[in-house]
N, C-alpha and C positions, 0 to 999 in steps of 0.2 A: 504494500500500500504506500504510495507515496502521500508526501509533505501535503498537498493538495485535497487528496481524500482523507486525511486524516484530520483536518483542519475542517472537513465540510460536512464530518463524520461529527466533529464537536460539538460546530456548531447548531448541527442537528439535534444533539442532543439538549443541548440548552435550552432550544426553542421547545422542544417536544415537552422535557420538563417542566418549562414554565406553564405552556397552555394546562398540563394535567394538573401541575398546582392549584391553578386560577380558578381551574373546576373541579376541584375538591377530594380529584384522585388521590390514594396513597400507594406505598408500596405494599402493604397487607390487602388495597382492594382488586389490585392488579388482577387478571388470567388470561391466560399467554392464548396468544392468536392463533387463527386459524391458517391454515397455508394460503389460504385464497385470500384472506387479508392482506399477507406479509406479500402475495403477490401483486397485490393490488397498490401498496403502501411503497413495493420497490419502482414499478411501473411511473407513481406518479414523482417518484422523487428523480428518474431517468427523464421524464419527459421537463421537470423542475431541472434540470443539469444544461438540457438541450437546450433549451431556452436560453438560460443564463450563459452560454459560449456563446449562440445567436448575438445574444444582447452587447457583449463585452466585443464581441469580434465589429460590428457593425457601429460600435463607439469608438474603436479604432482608427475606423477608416475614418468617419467626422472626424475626429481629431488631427489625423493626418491630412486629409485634406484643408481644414481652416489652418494649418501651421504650415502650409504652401504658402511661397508667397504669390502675390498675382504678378502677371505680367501684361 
């Protein structure tokens, strides 16, 4: 696992934490998912990753292009 997924692995966790917090879950009320959850819950954090390179790659370019200068 690299620097990157390890880092997006955390900050997953922190946000997953906080919302269970917020809504009252604890660790005794926990039970562990079903396979079709965790496939569901991997799907949407892949299609969450896609995005987010879309997003950063296509800020890139704007950037690159307004730090052109004109001619």
């Amino acid at each position: 696992m690299n620097e990157s997924d390890q880092l997006a692995n955390k900050l997953g966790e922190l946000l997953l934490g906080d919302v269970l917090e917020r809504n009252g879950f604890t660790p005794s009320s926990k039970r562990p998912l079903t396979p079709e959850q965790k496939q569901q819950i991997r799907t949407v954090l892949e299609n969450l990753q896609v995005e987010t390179e879309r997003f950063l790659q296509h800020s890139q370019r704007t950037i690159r292009r307004e730090s052109k200068p004109n001619h």
